[in-house]
C-alpha positions in Angstrom: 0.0 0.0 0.0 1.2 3.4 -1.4 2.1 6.0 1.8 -0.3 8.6 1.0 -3.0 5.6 1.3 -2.3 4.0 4.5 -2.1 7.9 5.8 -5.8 8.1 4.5 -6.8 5.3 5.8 -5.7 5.7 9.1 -6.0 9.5 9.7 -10.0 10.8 7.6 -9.7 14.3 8.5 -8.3 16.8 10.7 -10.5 18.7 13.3 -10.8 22.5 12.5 -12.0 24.6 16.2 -11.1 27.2 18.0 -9.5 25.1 20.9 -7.6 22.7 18.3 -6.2 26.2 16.7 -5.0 26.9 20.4 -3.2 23.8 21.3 -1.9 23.9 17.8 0.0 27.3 18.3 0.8 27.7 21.7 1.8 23.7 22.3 2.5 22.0 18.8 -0.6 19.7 18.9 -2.4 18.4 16.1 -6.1 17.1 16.4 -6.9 14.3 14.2 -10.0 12.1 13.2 -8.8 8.7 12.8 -10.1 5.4 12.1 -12.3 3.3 14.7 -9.1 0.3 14.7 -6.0 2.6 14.6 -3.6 2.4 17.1 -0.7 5.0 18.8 1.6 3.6 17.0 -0.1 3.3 13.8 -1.0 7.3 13.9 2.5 7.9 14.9 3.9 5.9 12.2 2.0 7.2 8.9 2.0 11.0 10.5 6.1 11.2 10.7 6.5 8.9 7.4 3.8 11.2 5.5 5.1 14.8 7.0 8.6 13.9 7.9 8.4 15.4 11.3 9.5 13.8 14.4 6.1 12.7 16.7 6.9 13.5 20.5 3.5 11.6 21.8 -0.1 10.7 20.5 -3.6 10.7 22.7 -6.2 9.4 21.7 -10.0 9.3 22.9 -13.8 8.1 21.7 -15.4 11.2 21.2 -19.6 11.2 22.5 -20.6 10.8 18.3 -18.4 7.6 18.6 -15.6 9.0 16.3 -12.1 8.3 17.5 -9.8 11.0 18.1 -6.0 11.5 17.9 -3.9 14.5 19.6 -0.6 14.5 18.1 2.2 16.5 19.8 5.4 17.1 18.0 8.8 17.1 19.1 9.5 20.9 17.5 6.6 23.3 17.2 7.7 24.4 13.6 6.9 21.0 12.5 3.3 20.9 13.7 3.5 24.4 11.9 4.2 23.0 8.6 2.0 20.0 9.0 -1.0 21.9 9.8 -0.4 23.7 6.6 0.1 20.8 4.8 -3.0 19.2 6.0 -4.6 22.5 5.2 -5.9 23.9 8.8 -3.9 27.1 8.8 
């Protein structure tokens, strides 16, 4: 399976508030959507082969709508920078 897939199949979208904008700039976190069966390691793995950035620690949570939910803090708060733009939420 080609990289960009297993990212998409892992991670479906990124979440776009006003708090995930906030942990994003003042501590290098990354909120993520991900698939019902992924893992920590599975998030960490396709986010820092995908963007290239090193992955300091992921959280993840059920959310009440029964989605699953990924924080991902980075090691270097430029590189959640650039991922955010990549992934298109700044």
């Amino acid at each position: 399976m080609s990289e960009e897939l297993e990212f998409y199949r892992i991670v479906k979208y990124p979440v776009i508030t006003e708090k995930s904008i906030l942990l994003l700039e003042r501590e290098g976190k990354i909120t993520l959507i991900v698939d019902k069966k992924a893992t920590k390691s599975d998030v960490k793995r396709v986010v820092e082969k995908r963007f290239d950035a090193k992955v300091k620690k992921v959280n993840i949570m059920n959310t009440p709508k029964g989605l699953k939910k990924a924080i991902v803090t980075f090691a270097d708060k430029d590189d959640a920078m650039r991922v955010a733009t990549s992934l298109g939420i700044l």
